[in-house]
The first five atom37 places (N, CA, C, CB, O) and aatype in JSON, in Angstrom:
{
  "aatype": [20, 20, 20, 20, 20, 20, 20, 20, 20, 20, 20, 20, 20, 20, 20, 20, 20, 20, 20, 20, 20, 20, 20, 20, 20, 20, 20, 20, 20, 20, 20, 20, 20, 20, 20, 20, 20, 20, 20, 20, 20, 20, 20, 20, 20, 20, 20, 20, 20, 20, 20, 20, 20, 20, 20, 20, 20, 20, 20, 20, 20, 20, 20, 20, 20, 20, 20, 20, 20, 20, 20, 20, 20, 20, 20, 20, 20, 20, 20, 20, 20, 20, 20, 20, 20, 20, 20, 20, 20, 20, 20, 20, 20, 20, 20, 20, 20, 20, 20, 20, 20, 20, 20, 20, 20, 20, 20, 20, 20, 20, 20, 20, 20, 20, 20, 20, 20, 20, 20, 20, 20, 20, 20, 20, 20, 20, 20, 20, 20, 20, 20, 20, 20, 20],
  "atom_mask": [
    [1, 1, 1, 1, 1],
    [1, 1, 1, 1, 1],
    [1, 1, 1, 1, 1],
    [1, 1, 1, 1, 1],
    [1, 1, 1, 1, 1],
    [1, 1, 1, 1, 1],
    [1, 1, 1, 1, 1],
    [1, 1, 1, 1, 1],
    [1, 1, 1, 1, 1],
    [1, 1, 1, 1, 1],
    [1, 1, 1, 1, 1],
    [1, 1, 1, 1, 1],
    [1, 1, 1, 1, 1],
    [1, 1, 1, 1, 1],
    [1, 1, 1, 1, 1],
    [1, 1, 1, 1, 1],
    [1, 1, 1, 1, 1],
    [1, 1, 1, 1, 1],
    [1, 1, 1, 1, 1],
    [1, 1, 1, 1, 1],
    [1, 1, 1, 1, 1],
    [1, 1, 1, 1, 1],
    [1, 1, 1, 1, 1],
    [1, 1, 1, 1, 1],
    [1, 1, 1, 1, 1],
    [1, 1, 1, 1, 1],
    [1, 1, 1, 1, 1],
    [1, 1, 1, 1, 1],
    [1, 1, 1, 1, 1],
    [1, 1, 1, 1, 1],
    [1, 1, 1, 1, 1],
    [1, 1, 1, 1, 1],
    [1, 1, 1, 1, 1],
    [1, 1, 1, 1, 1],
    [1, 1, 1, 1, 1],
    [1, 1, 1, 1, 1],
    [1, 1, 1, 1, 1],
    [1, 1, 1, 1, 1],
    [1, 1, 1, 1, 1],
    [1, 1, 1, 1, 1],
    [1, 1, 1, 1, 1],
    [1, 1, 1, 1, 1],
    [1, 1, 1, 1, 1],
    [1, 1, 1, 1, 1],
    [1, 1, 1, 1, 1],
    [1, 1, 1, 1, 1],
    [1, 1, 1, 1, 1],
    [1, 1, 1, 1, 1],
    [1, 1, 1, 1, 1],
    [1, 1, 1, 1, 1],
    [1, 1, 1, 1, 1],
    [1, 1, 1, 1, 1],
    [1, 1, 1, 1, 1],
    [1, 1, 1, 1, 1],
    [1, 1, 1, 1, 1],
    [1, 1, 1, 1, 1],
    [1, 1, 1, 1, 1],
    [1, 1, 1, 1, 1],
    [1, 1, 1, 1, 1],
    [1, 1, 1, 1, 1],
    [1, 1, 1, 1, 1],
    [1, 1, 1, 1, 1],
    [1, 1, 1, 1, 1],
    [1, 1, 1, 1, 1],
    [1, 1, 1, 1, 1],
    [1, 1, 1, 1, 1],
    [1, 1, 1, 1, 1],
    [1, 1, 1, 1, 1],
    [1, 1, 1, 1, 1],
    [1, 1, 1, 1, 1],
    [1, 1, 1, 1, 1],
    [1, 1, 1, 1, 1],
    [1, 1, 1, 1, 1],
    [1, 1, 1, 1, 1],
    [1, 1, 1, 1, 1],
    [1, 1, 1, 1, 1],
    [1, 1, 1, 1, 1],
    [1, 1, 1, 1, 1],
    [1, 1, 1, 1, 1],
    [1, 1, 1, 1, 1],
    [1, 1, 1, 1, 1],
    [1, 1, 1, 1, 1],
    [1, 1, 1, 1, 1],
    [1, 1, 1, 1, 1],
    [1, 1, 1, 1, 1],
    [1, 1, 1, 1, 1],
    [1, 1, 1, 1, 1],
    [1, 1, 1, 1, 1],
    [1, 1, 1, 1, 1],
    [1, 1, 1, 1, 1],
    [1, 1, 1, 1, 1],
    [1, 1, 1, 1, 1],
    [1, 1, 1, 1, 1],
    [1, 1, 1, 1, 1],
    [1, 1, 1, 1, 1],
    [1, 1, 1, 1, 1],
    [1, 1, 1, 1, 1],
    [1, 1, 1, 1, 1],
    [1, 1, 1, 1, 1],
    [1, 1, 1, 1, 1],
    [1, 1, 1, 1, 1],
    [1, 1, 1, 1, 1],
    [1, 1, 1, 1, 1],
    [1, 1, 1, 1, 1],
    [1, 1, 1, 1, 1],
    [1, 1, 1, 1, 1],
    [1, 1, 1, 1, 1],
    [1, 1, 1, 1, 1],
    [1, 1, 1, 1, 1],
    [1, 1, 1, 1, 1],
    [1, 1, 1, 1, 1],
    [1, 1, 1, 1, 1],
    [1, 1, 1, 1, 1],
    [1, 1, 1, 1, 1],
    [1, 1, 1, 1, 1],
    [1, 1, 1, 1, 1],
    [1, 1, 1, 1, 1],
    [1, 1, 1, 1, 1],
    [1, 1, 1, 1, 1],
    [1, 1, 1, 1, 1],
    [1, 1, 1, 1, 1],
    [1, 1, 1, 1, 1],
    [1, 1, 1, 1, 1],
    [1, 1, 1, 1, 1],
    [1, 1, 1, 1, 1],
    [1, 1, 1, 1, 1],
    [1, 1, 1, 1, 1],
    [1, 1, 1, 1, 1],
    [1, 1, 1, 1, 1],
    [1, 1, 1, 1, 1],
    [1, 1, 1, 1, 1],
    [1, 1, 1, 1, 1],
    [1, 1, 1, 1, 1],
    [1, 1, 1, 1, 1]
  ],
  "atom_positions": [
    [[53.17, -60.71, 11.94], [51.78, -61.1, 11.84], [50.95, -60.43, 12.94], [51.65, -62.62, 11.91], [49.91, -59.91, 12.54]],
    [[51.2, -60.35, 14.27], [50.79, -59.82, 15.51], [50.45, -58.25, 15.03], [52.03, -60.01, 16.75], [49.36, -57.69, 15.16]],
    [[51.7, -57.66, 14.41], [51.74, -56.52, 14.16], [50.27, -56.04, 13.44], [52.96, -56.36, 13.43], [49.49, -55.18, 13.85]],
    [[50.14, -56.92, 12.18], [49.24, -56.39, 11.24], [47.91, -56.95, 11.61], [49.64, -56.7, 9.79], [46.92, -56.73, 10.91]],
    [[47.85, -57.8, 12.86], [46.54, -58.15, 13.33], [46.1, -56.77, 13.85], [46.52, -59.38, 14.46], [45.02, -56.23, 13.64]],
    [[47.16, -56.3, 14.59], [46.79, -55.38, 15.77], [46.64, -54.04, 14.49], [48.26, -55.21, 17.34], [45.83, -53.22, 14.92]],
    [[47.05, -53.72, 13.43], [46.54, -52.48, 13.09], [45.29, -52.86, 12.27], [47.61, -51.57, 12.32], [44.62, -51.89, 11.9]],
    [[44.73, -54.39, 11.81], [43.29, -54.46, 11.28], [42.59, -54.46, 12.33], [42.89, -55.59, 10.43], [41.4, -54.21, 12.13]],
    [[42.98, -54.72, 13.69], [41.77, -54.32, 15.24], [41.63, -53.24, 14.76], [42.25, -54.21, 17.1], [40.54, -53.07, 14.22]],
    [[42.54, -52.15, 14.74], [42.42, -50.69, 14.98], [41.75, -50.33, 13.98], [43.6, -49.89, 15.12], [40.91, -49.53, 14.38]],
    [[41.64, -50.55, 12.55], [41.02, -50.04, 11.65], [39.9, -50.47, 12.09], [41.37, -50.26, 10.43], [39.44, -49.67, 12.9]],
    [[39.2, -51.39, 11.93], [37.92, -52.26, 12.54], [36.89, -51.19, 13.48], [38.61, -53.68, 13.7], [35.83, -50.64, 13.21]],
    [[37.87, -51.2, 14.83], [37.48, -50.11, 16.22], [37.06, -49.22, 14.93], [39.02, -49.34, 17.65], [36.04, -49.4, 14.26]],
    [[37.96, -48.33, 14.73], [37.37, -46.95, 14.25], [36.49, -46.36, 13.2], [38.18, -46.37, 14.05], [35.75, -45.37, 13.18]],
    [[36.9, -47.58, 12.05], [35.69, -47.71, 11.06], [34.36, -47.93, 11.49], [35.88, -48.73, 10.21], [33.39, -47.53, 10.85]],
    [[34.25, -48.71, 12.81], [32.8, -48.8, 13.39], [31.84, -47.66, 14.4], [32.94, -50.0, 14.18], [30.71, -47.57, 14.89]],
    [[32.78, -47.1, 14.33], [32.7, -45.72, 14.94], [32.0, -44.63, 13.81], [34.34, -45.21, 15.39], [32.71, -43.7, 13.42]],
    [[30.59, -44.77, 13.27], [30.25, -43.88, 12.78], [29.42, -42.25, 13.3], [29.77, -44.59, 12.12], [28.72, -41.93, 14.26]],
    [[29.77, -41.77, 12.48], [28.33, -40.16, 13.32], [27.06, -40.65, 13.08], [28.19, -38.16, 12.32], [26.52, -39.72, 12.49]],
    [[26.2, -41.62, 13.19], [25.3, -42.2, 12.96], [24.17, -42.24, 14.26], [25.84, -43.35, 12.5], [22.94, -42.32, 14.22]],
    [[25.26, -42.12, 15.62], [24.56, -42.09, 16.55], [24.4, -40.59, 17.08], [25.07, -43.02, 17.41], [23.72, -40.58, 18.11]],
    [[24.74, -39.52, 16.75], [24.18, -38.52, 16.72], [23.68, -37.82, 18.46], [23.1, -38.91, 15.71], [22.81, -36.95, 18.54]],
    [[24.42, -38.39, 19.75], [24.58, -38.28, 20.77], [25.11, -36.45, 20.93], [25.48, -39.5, 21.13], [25.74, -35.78, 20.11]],
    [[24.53, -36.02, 22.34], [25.09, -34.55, 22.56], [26.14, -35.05, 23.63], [23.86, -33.23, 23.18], [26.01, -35.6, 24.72]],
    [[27.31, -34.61, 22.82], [28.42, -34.17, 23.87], [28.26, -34.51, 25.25], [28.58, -32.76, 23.9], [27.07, -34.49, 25.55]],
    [[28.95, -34.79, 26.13], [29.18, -34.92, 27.83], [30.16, -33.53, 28.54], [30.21, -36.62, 28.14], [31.38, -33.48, 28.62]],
    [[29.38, -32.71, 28.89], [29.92, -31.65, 29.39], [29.3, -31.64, 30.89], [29.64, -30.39, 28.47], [28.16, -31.85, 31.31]],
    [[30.59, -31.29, 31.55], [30.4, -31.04, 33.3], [29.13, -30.48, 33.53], [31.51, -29.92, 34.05], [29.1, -29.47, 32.83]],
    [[28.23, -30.58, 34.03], [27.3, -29.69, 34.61], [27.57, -29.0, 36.35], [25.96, -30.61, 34.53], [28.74, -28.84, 36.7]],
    [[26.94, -28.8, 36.87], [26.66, -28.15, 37.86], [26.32, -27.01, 38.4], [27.14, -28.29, 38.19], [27.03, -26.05, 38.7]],
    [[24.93, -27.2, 38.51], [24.09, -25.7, 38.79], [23.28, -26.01, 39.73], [23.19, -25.01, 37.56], [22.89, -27.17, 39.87]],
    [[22.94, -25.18, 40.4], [22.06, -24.87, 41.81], [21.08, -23.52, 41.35], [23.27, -24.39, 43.38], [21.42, -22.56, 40.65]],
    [[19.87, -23.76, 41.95], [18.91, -22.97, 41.69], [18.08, -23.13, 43.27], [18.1, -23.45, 40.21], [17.6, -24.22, 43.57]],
    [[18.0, -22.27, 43.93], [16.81, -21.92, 44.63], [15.21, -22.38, 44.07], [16.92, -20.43, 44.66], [14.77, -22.4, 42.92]],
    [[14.53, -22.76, 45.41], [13.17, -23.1, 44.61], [12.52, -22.0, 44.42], [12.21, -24.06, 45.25], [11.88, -21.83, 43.38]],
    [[12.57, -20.95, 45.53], [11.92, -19.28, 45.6], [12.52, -18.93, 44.44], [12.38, -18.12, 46.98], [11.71, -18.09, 44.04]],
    [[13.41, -19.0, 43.58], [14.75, -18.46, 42.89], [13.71, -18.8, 41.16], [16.76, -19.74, 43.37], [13.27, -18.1, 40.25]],
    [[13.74, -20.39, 41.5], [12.65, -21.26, 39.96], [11.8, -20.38, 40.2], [11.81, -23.16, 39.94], [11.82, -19.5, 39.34]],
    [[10.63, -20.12, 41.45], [9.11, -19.72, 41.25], [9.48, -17.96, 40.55], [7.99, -19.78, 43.16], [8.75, -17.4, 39.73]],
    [[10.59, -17.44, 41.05], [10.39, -15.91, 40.54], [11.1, -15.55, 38.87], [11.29, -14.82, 41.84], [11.37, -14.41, 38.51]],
    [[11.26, -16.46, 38.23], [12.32, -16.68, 36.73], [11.64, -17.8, 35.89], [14.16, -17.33, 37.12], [11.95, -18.11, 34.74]],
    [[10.44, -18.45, 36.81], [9.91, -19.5, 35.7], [9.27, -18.7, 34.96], [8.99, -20.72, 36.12], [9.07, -17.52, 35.25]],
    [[8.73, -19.48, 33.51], [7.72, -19.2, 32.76], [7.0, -20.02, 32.14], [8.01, -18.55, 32.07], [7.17, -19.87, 30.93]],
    [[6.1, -21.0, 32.43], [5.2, -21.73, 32.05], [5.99, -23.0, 32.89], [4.89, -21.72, 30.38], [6.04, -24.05, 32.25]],
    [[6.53, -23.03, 34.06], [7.14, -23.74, 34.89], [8.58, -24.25, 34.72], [6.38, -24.63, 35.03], [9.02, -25.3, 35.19]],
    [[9.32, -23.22, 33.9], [10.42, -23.27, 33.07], [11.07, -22.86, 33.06], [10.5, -23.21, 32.33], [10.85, -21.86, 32.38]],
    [[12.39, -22.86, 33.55], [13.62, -22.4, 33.63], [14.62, -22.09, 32.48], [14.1, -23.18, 34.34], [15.08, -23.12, 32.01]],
    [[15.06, -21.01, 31.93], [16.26, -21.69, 31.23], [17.42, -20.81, 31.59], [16.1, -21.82, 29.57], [17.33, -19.65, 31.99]],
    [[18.75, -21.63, 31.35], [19.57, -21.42, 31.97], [20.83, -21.22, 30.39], [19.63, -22.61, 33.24], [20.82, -21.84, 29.32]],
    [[21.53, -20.41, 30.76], [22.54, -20.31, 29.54], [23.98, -20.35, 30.15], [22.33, -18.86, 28.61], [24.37, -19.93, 31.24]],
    [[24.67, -20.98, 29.09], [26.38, -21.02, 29.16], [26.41, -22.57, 30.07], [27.29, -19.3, 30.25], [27.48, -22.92, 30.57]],
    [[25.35, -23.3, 30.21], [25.97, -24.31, 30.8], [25.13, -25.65, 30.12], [25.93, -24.12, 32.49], [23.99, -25.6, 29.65]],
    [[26.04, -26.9, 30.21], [25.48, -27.77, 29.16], [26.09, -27.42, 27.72], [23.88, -27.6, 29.15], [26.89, -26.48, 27.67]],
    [[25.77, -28.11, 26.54], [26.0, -27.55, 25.17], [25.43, -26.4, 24.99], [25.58, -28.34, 24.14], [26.0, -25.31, 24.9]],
    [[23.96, -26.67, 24.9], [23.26, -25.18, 24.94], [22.96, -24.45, 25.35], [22.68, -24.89, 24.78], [22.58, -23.39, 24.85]],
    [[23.04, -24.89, 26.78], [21.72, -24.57, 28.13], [21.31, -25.39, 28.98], [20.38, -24.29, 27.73], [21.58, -26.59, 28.87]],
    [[20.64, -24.93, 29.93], [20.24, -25.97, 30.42], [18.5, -25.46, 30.66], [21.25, -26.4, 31.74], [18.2, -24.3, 30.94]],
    [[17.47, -26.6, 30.5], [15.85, -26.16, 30.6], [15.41, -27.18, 31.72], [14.81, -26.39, 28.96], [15.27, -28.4, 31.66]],
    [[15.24, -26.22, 32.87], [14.64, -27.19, 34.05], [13.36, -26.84, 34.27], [15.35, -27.13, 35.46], [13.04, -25.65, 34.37]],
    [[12.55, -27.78, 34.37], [10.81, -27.86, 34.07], [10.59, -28.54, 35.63], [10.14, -29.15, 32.36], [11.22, -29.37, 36.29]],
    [[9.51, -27.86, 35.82], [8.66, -28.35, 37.26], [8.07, -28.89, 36.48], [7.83, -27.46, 38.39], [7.89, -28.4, 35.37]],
    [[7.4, -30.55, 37.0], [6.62, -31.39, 36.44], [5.26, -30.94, 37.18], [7.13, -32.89, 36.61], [5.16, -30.04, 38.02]],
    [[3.84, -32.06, 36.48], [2.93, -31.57, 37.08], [2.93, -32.07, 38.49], [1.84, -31.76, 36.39], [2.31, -31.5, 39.4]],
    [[3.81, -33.4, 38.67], [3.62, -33.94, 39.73], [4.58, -33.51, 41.04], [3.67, -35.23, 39.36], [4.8, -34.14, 42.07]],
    [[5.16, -31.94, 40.55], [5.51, -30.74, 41.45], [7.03, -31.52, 41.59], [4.37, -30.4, 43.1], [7.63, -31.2, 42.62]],
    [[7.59, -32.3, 40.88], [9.09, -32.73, 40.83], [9.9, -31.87, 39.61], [9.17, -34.48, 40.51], [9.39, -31.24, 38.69]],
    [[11.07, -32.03, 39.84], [11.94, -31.33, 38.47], [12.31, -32.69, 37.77], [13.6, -30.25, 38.91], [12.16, -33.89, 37.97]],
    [[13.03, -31.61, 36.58], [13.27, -32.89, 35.84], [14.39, -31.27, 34.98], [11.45, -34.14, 34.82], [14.04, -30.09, 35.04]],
    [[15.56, -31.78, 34.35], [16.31, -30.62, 34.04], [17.06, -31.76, 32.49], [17.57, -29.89, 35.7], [17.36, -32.95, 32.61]],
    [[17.21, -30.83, 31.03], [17.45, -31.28, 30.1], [18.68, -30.14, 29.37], [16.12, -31.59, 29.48], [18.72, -28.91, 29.45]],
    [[19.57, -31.06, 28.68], [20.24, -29.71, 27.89], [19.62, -28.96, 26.73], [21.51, -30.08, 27.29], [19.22, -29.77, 25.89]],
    [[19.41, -27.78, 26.4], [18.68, -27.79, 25.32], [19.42, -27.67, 23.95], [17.8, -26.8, 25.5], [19.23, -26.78, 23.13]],
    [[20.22, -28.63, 23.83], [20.75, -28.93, 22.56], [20.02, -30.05, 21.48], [22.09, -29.38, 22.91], [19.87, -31.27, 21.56]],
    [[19.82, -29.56, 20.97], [18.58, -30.78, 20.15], [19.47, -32.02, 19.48], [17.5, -29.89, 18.52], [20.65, -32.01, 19.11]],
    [[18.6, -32.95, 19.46], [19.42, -34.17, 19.63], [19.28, -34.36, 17.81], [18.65, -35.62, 20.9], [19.97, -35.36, 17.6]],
    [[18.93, -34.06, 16.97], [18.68, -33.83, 15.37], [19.96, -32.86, 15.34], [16.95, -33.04, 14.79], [20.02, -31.77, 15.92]],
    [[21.01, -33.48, 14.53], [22.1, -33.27, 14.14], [22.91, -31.83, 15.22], [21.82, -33.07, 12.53], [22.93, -30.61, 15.15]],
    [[23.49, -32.91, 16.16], [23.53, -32.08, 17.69], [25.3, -31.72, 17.29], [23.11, -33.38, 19.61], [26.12, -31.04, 17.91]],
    [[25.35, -32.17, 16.54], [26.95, -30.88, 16.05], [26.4, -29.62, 16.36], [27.57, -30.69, 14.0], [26.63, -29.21, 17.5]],
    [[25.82, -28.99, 15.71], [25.01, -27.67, 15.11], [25.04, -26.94, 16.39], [23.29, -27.9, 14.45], [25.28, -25.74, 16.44]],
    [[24.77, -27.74, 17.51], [24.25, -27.07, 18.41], [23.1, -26.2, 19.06], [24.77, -26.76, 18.4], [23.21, -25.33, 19.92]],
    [[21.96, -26.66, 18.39], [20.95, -25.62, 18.39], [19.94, -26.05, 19.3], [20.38, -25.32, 17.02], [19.43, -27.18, 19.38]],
    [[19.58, -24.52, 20.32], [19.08, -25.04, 21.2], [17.36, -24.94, 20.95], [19.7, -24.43, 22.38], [16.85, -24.13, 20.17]],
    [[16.71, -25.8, 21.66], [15.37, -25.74, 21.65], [14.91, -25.22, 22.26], [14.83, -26.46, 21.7], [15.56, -25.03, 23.28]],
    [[13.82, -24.72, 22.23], [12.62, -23.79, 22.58], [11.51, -23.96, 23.22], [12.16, -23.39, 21.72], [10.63, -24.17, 22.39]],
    [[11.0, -23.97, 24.54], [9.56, -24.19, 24.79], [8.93, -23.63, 24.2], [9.1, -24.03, 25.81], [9.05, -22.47, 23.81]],
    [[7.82, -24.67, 23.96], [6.53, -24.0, 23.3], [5.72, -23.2, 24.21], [5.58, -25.04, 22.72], [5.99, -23.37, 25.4]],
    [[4.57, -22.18, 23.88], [3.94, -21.39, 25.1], [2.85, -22.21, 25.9], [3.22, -20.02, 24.56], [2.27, -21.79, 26.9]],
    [[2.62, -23.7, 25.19], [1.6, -24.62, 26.09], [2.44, -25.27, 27.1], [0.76, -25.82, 25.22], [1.88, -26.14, 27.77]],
    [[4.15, -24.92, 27.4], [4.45, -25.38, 28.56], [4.64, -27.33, 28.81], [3.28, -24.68, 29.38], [5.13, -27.97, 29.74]],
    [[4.0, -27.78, 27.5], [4.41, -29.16, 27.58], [5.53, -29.61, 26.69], [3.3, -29.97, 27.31], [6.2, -30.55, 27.11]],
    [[5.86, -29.03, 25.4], [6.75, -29.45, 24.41], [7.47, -28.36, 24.73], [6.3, -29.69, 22.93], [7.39, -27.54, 25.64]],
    [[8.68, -28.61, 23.18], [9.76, -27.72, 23.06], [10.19, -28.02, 21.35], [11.04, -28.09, 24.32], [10.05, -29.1, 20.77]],
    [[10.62, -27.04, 20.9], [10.89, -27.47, 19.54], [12.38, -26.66, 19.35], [9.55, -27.0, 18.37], [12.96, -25.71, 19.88]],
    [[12.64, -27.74, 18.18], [14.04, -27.36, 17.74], [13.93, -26.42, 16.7], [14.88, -28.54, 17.26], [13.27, -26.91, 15.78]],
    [[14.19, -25.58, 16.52], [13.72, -23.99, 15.73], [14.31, -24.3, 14.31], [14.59, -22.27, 16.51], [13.99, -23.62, 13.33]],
    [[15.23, -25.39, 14.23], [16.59, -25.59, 13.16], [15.68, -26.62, 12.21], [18.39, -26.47, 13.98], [15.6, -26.63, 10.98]],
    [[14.93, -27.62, 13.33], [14.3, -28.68, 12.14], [13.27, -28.85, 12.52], [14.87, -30.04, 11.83], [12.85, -29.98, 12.29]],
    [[12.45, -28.04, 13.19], [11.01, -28.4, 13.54], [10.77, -29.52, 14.38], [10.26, -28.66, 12.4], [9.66, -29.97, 14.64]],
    [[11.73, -29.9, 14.75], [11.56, -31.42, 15.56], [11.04, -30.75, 17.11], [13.45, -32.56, 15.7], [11.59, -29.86, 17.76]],
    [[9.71, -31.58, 17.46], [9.28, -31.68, 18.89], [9.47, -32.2, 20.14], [8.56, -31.93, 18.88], [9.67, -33.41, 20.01]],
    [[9.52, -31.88, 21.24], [10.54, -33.25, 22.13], [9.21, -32.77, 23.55], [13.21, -32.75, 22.65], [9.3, -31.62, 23.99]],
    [[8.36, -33.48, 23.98], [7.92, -33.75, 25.13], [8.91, -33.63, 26.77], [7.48, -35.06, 24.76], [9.79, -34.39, 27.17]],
    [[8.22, -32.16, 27.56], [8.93, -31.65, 28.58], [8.83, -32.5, 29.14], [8.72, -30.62, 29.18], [9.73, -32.4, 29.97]],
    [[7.97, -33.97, 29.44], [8.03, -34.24, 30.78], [8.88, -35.45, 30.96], [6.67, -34.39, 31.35], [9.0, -35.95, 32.08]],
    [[9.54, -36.03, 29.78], [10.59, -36.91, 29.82], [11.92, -36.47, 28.78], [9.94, -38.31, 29.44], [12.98, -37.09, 28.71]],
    [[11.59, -35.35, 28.09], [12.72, -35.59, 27.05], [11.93, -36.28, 25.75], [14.02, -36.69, 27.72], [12.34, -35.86, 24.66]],
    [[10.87, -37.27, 25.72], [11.0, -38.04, 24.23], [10.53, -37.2, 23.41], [10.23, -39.41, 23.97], [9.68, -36.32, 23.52]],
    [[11.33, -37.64, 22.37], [10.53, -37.18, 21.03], [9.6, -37.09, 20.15], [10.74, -37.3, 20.53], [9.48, -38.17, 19.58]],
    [[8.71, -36.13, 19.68], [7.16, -36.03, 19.43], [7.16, -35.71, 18.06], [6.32, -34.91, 20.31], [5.98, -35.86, 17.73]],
    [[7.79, -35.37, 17.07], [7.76, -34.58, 15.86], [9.07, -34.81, 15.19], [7.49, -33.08, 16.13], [10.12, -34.35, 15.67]],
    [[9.03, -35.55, 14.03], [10.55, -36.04, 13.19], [10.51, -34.5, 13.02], [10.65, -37.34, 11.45], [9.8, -33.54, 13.33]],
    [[11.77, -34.83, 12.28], [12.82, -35.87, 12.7], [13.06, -36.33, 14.01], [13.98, -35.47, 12.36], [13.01, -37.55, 13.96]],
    [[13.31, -35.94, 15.23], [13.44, -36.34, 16.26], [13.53, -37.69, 16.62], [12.73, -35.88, 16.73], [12.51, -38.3, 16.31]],
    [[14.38, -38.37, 17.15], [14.22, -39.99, 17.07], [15.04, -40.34, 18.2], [14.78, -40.78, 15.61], [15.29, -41.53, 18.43]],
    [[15.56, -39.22, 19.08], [16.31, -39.23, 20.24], [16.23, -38.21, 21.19], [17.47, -39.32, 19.93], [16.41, -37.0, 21.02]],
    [[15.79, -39.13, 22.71], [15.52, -38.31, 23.52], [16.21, -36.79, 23.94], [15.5, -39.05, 24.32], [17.39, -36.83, 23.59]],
    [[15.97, -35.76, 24.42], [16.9, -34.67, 24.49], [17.7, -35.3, 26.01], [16.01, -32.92, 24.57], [17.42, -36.03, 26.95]],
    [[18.76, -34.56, 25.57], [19.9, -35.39, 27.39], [19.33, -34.81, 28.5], [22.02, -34.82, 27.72], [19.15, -33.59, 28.55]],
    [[18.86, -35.95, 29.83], [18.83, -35.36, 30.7], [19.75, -35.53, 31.28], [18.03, -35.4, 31.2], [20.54, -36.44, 31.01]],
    [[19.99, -34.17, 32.83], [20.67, -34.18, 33.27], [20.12, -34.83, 35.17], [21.2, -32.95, 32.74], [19.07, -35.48, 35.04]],
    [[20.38, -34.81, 36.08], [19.85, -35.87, 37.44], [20.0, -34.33, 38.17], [21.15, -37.66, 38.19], [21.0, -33.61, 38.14]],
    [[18.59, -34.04, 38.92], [18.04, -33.14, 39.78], [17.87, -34.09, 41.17], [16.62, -32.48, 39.13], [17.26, -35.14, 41.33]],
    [[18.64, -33.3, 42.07], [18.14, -33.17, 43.32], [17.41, -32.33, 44.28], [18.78, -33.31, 43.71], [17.59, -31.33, 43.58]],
    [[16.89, -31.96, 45.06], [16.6, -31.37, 45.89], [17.19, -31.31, 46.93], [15.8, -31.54, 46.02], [17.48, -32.47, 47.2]],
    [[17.72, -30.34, 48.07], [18.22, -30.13, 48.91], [18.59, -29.0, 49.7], [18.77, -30.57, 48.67], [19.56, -28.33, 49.35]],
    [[17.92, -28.69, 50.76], [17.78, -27.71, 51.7], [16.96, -26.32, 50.9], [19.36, -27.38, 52.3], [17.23, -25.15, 51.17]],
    [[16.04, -26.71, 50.01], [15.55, -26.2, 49.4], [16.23, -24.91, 48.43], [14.72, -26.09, 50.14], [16.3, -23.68, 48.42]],
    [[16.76, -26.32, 47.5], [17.99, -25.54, 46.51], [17.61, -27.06, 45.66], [20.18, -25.11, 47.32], [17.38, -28.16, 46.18]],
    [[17.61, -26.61, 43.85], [17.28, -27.2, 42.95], [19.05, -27.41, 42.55], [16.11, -26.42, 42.01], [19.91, -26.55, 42.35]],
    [[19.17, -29.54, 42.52], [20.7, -29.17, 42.06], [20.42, -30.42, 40.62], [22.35, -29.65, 43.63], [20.0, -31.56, 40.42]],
    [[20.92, -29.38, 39.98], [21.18, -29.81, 38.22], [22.99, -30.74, 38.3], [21.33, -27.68, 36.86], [24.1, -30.28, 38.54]],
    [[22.69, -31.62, 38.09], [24.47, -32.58, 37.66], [23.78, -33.58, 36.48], [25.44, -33.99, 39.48], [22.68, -33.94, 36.06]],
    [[25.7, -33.83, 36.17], [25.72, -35.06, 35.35], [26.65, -35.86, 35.78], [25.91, -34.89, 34.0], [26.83, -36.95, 35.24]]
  ]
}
């Protein structure tokens, strides 16, 4: 009886486990950027960075002269992997795959599909070096 309790837990666990939540992956980060390094490679206060993260990584100077650093894997069917795009007004970013919009200065989402923030990743500052982790 114990036995067949313990394999209807297990069915239970995993049946409830759907792709429904549509989450990007957890991959190591760690990158360092110079701030002289951001001012001479930005473009509309924008960094992007490749091979790290799922897609990338897009670190944005805010207006309020803080960072803020996101993967650019779009969170609209984030199997796919497809990374998003700043727009040239420097505030959004769009997912090229579904048109979905996502607001630089937090991640949220502006334009369905979109219905989940893009992942950020936690910026520090230090000895005047920009550090990207997760």
């Amino acid at each position: 009886m114990r036995k067949l309790l313990g394999i209807a837990l297990v069915f239970i666990l995993f049946a409830s486990c759907g792709k429904e939540q549509n989450f990007v992956p957890d991959y190591p980060v760690n990158y360092n950027i110079t701030i002289q390094e951001f001012g001479i490679k930005a473009n509309n206060n924008i960094v992007l960075v490749a091979n790290h993260g799922v897609a990338g990584l897009m670190i944005v100077k805010s207006i309020t002269g803080g960072y803020v650093a996101f993967d650019r894997c779009s969170t609209v069917n984030p199997e796919k992997a497809c990374a998003v795009a700043p727009e040239d007004n420097g505030i959004t970013a769009i997912d090229p795959c579904t048109g979905a919009k996502f607001l630089l200065l937090d991640g949220s989402p502006q334009k369905s599909p979109a219905k989940i923030a893009l992942k950020r990743y936690s910026v520090a500052i230090a000895g005047g070096t920009i550090q990207v982790r997760n």
